[in-house]
C-alpha positions as CSV (number, residue, x, y, z in Angstrom):
1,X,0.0,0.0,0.0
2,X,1.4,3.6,-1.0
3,X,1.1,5.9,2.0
4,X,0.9,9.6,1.7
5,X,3.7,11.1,3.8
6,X,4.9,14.9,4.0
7,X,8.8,14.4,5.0
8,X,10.1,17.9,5.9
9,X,13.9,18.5,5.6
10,X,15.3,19.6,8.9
11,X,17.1,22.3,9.0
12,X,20.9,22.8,8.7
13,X,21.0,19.4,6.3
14,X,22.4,19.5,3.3
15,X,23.6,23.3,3.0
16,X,23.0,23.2,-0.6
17,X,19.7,21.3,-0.7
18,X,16.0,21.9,-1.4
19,X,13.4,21.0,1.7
20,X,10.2,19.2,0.9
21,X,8.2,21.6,2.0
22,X,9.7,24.3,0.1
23,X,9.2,22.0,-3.3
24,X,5.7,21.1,-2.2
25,X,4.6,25.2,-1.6
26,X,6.4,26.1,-5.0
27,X,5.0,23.2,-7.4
28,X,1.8,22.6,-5.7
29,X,2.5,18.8,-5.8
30,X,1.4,16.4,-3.8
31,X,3.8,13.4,-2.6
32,X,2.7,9.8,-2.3
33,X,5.5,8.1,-0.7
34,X,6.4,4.2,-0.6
35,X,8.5,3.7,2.2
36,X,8.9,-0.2,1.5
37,X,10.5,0.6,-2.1
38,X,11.9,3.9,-1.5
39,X,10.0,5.6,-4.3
40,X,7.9,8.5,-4.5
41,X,5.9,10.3,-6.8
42,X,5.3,13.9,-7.1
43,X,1.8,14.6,-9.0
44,X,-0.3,17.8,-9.7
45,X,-2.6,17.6,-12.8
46,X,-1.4,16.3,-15.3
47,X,2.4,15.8,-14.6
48,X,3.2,12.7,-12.4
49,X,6.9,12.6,-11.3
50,X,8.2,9.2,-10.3
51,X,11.8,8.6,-8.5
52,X,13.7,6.2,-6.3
53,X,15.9,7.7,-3.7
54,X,19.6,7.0,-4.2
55,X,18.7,7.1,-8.1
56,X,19.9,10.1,-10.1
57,X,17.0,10.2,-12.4
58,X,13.1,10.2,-12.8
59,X,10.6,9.0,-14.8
60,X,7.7,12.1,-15.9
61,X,4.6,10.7,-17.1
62,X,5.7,7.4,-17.1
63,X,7.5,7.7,-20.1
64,X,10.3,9.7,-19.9
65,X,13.0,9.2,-18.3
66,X,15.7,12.4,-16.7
67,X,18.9,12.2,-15.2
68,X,18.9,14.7,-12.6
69,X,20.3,15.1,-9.5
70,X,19.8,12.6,-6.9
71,X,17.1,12.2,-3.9
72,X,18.7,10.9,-0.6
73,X,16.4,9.5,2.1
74,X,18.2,9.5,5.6
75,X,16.9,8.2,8.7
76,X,13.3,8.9,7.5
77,X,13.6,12.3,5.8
78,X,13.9,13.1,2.0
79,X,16.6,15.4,1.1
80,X,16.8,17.1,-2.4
81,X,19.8,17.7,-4.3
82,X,19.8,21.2,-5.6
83,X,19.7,19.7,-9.6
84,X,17.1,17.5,-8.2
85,X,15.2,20.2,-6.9
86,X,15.4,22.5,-10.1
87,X,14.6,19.6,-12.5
88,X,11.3,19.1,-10.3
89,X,10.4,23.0,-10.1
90,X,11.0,23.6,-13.7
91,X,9.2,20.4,-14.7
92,X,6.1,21.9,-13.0
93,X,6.5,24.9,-14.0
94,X,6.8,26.3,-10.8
95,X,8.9,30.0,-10.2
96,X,12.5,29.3,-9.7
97,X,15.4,31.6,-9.3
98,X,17.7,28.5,-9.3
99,X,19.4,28.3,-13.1
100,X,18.2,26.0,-15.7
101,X,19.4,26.9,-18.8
102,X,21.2,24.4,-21.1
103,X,24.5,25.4,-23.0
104,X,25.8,23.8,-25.9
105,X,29.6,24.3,-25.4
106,X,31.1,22.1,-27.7
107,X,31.0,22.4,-31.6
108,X,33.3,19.8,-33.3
109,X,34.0,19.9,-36.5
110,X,35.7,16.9,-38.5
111,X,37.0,17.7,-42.3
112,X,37.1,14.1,-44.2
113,X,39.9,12.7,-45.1
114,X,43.2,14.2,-45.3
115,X,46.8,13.4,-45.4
116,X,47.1,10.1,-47.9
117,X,43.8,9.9,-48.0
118,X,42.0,12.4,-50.6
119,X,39.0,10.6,-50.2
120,X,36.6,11.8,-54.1
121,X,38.7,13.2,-56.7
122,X,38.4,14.1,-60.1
123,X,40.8,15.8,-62.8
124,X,40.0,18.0,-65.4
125,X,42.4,19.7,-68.2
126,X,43.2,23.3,-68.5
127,X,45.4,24.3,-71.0
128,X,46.9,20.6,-71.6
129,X,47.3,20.7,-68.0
130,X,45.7,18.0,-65.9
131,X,44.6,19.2,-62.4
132,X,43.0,17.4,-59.7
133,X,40.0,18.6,-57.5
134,X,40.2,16.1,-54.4
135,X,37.8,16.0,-51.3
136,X,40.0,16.5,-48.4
137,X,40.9,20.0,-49.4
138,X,37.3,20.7,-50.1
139,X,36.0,20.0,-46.8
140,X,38.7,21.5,-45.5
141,X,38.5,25.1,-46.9
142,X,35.0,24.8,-45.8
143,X,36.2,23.7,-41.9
144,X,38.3,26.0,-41.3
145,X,36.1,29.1,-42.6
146,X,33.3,27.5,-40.3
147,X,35.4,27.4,-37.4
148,X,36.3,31.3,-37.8
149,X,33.1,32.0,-38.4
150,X,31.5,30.3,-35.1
151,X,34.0,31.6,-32.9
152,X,33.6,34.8,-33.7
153,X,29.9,34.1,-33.2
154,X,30.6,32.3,-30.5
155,X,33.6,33.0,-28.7
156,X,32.6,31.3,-25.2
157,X,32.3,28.1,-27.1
158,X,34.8,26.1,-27.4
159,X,34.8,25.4,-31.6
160,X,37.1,21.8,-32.4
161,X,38.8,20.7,-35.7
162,X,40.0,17.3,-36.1
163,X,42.5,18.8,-38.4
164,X,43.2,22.0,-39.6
165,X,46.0,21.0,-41.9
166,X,46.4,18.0,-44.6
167,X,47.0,15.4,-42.4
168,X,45.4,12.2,-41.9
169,X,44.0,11.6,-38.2
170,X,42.5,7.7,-38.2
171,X,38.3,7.5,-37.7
172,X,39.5,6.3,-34.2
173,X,41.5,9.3,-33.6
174,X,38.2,11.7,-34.1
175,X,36.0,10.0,-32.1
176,X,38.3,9.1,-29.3
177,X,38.8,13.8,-29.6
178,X,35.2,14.4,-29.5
179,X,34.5,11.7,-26.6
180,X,36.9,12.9,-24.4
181,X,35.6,16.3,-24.1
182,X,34.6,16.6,-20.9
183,X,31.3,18.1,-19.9
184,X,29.8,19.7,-17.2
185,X,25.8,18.9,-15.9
186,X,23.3,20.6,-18.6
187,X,26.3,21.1,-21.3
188,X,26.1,19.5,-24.6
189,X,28.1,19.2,-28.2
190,X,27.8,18.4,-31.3
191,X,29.7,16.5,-33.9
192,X,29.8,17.7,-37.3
193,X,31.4,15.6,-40.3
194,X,32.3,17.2,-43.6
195,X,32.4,15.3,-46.9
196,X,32.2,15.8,-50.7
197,X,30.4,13.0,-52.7
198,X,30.8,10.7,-55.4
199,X,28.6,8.5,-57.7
200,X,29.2,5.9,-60.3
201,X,26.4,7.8,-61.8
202,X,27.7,10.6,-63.6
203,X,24.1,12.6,-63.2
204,X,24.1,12.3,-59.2
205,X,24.0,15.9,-57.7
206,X,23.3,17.5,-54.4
207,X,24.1,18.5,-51.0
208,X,22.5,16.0,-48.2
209,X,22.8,15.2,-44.3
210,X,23.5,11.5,-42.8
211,X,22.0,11.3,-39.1
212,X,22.8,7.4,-36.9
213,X,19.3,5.4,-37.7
214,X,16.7,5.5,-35.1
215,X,17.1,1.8,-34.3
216,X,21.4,1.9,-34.1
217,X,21.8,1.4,-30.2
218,X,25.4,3.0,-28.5
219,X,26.9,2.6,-25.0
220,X,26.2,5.8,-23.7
221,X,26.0,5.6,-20.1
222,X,28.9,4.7,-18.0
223,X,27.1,2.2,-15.4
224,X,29.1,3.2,-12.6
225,X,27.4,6.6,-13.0
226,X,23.8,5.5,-12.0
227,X,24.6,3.9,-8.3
228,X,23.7,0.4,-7.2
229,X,20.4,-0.1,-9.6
230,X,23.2,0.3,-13.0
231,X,21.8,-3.2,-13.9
232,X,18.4,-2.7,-14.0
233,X,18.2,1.4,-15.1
234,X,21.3,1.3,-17.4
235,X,19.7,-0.1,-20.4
236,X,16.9,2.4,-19.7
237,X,19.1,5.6,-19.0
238,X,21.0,4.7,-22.5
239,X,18.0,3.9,-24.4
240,X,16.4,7.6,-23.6
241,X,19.6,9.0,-24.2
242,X,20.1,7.2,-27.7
243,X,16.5,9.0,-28.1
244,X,17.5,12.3,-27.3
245,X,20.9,11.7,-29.5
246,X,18.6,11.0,-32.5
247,X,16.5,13.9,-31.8
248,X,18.4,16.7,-31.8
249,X,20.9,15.3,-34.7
250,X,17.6,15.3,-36.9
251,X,16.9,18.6,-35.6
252,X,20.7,20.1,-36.9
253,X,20.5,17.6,-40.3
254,X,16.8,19.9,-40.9
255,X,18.1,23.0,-40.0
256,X,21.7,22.6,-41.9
257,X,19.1,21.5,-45.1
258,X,17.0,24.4,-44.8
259,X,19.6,27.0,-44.8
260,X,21.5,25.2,-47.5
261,X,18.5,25.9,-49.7
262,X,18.3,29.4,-48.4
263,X,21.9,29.8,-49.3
264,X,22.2,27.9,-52.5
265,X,19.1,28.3,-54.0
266,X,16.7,26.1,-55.7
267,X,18.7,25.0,-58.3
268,X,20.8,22.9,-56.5
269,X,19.2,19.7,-55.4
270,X,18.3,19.1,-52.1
271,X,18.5,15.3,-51.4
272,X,17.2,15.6,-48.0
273,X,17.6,14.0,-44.7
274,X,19.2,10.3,-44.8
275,X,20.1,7.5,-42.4
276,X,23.5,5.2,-42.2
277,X,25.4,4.1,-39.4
278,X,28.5,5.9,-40.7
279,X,31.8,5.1,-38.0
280,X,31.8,8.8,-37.2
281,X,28.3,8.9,-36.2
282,X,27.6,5.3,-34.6
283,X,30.6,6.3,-32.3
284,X,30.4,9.3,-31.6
285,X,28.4,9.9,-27.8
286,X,26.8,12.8,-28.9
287,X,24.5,14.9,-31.3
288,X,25.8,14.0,-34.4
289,X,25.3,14.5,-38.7
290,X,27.4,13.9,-41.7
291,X,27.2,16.1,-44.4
292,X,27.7,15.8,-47.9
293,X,28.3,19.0,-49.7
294,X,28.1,18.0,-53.4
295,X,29.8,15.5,-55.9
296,X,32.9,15.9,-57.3
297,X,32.1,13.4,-59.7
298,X,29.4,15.5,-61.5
299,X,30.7,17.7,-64.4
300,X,28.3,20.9,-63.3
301,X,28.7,20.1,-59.3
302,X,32.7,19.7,-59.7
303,X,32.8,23.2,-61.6
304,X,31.2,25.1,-58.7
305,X,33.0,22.8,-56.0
306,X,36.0,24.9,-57.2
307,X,35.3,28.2,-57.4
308,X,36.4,29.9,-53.7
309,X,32.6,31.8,-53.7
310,X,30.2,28.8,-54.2
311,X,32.1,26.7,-50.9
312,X,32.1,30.5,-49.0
313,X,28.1,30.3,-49.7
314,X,28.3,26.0,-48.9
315,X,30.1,27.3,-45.4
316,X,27.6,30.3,-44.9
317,X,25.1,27.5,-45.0
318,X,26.7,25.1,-42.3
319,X,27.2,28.1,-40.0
320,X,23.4,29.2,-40.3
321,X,22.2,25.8,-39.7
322,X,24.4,25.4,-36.9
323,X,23.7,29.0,-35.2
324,X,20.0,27.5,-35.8
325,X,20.6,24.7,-33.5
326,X,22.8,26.4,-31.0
327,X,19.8,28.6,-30.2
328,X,17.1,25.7,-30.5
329,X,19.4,23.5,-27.5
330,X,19.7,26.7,-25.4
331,X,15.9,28.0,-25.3
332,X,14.9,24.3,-23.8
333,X,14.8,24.5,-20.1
334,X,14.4,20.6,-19.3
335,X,15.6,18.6,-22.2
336,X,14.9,14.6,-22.0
């Protein structure tokens, strides 16, 4: 049987807690408490709120699960982390002066190829001269303006190339960068992956985004990281997670395709939003597209893939797609 309890946080615990009682007067929640499995739930409405103390998440309409800050019960009374406490404030949408915003700090940026590897090339005579038009330095022109370009937007960010030079760094090398940035609570990144395209059909032409398909499953979550349940919550945790992954990396693939056709007009064909477990994006524990610029391997597509003004528009593009997104993560308060 659930029994309703009010548990008031003494004072002097916990100097950077939250008591009950405040929580209870600012969201206008009730609390039905199980003592017998240590789980409450927080309810007013239509928002139901569902955590185990010791856990550091909850579950909001039974759905959704968060990974907040954690809920201690001691000796009888339930004490509320500060993150826990915000998450449950903002959630129903209660006043708060406690911050909530969440900052994406991290833009990565990985230019294909490089080094030996010149990944789609094509030559073309001028003059009885052959020259070569090759992918890596493509992508790269276009990196490096982006990268200028967002930290001037942006300089509080911190804006990462994989190179910024024609070298080759392995597909391990730029996943192993962009997972050992280290985050702070509520920051995120994302991982952008720059390529030029080719086609044994000689017609194919177009810009288009690669996102991880909704059904590819990562290790996200480290299990030591969710406390003595890991076994039973860690599939869970990484499953909502893979979710929210997918989400927002459909979010920046739309948003990099719409300002591509704002940029480059109609005449270049949009070939839309597509999915492939690339080894970029499957390992990559974050937010993350591949884009394909254009083939080299089409005679009208080649032609504008070197002239200096069309990849300047191509970059213009990328950055307003990604300024897009930027402001999209930042205006959510609780993100799941």
């Amino acid at each position: 049987m659930v029994l309703l309890l009010f548990l008031l946080l003494p004072m002097g615990v916990y100097a950077d807690s939250v008591s009950l009682e405040d929580l209870l007067i600012r969201t206008g929640a009730t609390l039905h408490w199980d003592p017998w499995r240590s789980t409450g739930r927080l309810s007013r409405d239509d928002t139901v709120l569902v955590f185990r103390a010791g856990d550091p998440w909850m579950v909001l309409n039974g759905e959704k699960l968060i990974v907040s800050g954690t809920i201690i019960e001691e000796q009888g009374t339930l004490i509320f982390s500060r993150e826990a406490a915000q998450t449950i404030i903002k959630l129903f949408d209660a006043d708060s002066e406690l911050p909530g915003s969440y900052n994406l700090t991290t833009i990565l940026i990985d230019p294909g190829h490089g080094g030996r590897d010149s990944g789609a090339r094509r030559n073309w005579p001028v003059d009885g001269v052959s020259y070569t038009l090759m992918e890596k330095d493509i992508v790269l022109e276009i990196a490096l303006r982006l990268a200028e370009n967002l930290r001037e937007r942006f300089p509080d960010k911190n804006v990462i190339l994989t190179r910024n030079r024609d070298v080759y760094p392995t597909l391990e090398d730029r996943v192993t960068l962009a997972n050992g940035v280290e985050l702070k609570s509520r920051e995120g990144m994302i991982y952008l992956s720059i390529h030029a395209n080719a086609s044994l059909n000689p017609d194919a032409e177009g810009y288009e985004v690669w996102y991880l398909p909704r059904d590819y499953r990562r290790t996200l979550v480290d299990e030591g990281s969710l406390g003595g349940s890991s076994n039973s919550i860690a599939p869970i945790v990484n499953a909502l997670w893979e979710e929210e992954f997918t989400h927002e990396s459909v979010r920046l693939a739309d948003m990099i395709l719409k300002e591509f056709g704002n940029v480059l007009g109609p005449d270049i064909p949009n070939r839309g939003r597509r999915e492939e477990s690339w080894f970029v994006v499957r390992n990559a524990r974050m937010a993350s597209v591949l884009v394909e610029v254009g083939f080299v391997t089409q005679d009208s597509e080649s032609g504008r893939l070197r002239r200096p003004e069309y990849l300047s528009r191509i970059t213009e593009g990328l950055y307003n797609g990604v300024v897009d997104f930027v402001n999209y993560f930042e205006s959510k308060e609780i993100r799941f």
